[in-house]
C-alpha positions in Angstrom: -3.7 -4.2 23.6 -1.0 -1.7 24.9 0.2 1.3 22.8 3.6 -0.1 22.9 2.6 -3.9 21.1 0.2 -2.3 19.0 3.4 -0.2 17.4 5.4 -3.4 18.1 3.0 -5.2 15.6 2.8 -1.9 13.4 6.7 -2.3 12.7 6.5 -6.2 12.3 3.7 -5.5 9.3 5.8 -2.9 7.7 8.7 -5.2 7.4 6.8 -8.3 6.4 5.4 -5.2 3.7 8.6 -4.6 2.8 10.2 -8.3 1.8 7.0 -8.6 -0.1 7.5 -5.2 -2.6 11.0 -6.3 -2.8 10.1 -9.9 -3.8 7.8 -8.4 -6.3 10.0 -6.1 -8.2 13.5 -8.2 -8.1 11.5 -11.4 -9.4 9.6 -9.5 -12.0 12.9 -7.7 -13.1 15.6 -9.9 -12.8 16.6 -10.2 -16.5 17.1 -13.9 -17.9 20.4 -13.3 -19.4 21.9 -12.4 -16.1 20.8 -15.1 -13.7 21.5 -17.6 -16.5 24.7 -16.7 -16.5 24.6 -16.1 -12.6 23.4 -20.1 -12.9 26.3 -20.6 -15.2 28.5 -19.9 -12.6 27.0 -22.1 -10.2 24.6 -19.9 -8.1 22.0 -22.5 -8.0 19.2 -19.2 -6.4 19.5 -18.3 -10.1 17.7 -21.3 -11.4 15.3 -21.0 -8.5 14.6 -17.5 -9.6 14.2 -18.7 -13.2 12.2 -21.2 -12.3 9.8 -19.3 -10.4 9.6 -16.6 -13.0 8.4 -19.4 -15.6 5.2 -19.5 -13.6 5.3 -16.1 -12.5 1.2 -16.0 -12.1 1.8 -17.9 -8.6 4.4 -15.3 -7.1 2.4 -12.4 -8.0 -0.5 -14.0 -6.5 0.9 -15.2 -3.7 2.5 -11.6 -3.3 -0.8 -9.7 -3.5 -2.5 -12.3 -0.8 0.1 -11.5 2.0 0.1 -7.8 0.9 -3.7 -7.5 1.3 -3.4 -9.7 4.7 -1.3 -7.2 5.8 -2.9 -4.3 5.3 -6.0 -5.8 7.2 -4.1 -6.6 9.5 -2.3 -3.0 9.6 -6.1 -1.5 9.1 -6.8 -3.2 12.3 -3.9 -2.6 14.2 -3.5 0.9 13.3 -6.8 2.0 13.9 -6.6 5.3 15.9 -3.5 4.0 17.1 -2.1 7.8 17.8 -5.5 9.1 18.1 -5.8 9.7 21.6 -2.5 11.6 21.5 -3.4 14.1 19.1 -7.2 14.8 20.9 -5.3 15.4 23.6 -3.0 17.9 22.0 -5.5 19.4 20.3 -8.2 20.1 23.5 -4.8 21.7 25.0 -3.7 23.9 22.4 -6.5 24.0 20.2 -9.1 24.5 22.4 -11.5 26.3 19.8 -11.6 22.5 17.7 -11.7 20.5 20.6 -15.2 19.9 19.2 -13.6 18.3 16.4 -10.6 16.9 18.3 -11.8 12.9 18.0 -12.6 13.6 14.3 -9.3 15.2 13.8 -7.3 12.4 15.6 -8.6 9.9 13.7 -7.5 11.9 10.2 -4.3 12.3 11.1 -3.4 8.6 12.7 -4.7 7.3 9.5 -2.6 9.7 7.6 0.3 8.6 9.7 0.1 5.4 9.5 -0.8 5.6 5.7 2.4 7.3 5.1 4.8 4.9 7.1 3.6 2.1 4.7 3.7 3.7 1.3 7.3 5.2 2.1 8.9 2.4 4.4 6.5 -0.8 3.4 6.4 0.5 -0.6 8.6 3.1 -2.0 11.9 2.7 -0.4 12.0 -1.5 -1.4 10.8 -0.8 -4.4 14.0 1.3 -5.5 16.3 -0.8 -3.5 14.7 -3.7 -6.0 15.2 -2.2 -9.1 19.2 -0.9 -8.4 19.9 -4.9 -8.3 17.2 -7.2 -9.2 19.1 -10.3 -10.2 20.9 -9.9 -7.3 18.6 -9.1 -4.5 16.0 -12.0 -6.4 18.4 -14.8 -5.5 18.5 -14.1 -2.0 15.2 -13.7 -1.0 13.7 -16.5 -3.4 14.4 -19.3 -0.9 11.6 -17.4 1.6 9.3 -16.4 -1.4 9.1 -19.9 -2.4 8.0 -21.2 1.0 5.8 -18.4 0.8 4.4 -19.9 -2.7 3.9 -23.5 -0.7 2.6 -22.3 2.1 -1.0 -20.0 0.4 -1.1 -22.7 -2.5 -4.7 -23.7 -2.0 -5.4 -19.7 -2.6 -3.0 -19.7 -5.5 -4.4 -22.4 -7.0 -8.4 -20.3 -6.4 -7.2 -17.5 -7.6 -4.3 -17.7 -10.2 -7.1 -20.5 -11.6 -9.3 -17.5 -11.8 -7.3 -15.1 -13.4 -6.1 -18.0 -15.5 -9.9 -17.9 -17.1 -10.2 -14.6 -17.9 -6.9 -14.6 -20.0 -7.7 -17.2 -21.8 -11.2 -15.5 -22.6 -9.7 -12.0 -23.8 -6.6 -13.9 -25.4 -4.3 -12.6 -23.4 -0.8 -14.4 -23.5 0.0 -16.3 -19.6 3.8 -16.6 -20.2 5.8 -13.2 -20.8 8.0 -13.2 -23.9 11.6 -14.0 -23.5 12.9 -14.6 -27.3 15.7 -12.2 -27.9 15.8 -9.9 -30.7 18.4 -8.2 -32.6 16.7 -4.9 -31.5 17.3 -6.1 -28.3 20.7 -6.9 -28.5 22.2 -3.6 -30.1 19.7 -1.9 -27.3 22.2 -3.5 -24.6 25.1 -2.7 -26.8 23.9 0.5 -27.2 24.0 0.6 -23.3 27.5 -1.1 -22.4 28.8 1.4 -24.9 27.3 4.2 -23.1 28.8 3.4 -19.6 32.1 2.2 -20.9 31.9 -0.7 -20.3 31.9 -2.1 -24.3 34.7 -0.2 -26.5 33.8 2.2 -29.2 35.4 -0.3 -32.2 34.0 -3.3 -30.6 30.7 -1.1 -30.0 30.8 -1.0 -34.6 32.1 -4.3 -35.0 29.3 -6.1 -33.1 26.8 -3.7 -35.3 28.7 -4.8 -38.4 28.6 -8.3 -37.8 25.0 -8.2 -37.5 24.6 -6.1 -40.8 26.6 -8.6 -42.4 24.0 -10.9 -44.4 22.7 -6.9 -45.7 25.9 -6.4 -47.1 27.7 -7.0 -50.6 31.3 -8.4 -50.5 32.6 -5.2 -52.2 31.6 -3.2 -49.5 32.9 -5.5 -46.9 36.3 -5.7 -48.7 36.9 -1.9 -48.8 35.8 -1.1 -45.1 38.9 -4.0 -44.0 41.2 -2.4 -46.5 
């Protein structure tokens, strides 16, 4: 295989990398509250995101099967792919480690490689995800649920697995989603923090909540 399709191939596995770490962090973040009212509005990718978040143990295994395909496949592809290059540099230049060179070569087009996935195939999606999850979650659900159709048979192996050992330690399969009023004056907390919620309505939404802890008397002379 030429130099040229091998880094071809290279670019194609970074980018399938990337949908996948975006997939994985906008589903997994996208808060309920938003898309529902994001379905309210008719945006009918927000019920398909809801939807797939209710059985979120098939996403996230049919995530980690086409990430660990890929890295094969990038394990393969990559192998010593600028190798050659850097022997060749280094019996030049360096003559004194040309002993080494082949050894060396291989390091460093590892490292290379290495480092274009975790920044390019990991990092950067990754943060793009979490500035907009809901968002970003309702346009790539459409291809993350043929994705979900197309490695069933493996979901079904594996998520079955996994399934198991929950159920053996106890551990809970659906994430919590009940709404607290911690929760609430948390995101009050925050709208009034970026303006977005006013500093009176910012104590009247606290008051309302404190109302049932509260006498009439005290009620009456705070209005007065």
């Amino acid at each position: 295989m030429s130099i040229g399709m091998r880094i071809f191939l290279i670019i194609v596995l970074i980018g399938i990398c990337m949908f996948l770490s975006i997939s994985e962090i906008s589903l997994a973040s996208a808060r309920k509250l938003k898309l529902q009212v994001m379905a309210d509005e008719g945006n009918k990718n927000a019920l398909k995101v809801m939807k797939i978040q209710s059985t979120s143990g098939d996403f996230f295994t049919a995530v980690q099967i086409g990430t660990n395909a890929v890295s094969i496949l990038a394990g393969i592809v990559g192998d010593g792919i600028a190798a050659p290059y850097i022997e060749r540099f280094i019996k030049s230049y360096l003559p004194s480690l040309s002993s080494q060179a082949g050894f060396i070569g291989g390091v460093v087009s590892f490292l290379v490689i290495t480092g274009f996935f975790i920044e390019f195939a990991d990092l950067v999606p990754r943060r793009m995800a979490m500035v907009s999850p809901e968002k970003i979650s309702t346009l790539i659900v459409t291809p993350m649920s043929v994705l979900i159709k197309f490695v069933k048979p493996l979901i079904f192996i594996f998520n079955g697995t996994a399934n198991f050992i929950f159920k053996i330690f106890g551990i809970p399969l659906v994430r919590e989603e009940s709404i607290t009023y911690d929760d609430i004056f948390a995101m009050v907390d925050a709208g009034a923090e970026a303006g977005v919620v006013q500093k009176k309505e910012h104590s009247l939404i606290e008051n309302i909540f404190e109302l049932e802890s509260r006498w009439v008397s005290s009620i009456t002379v705070s209005y007065t």
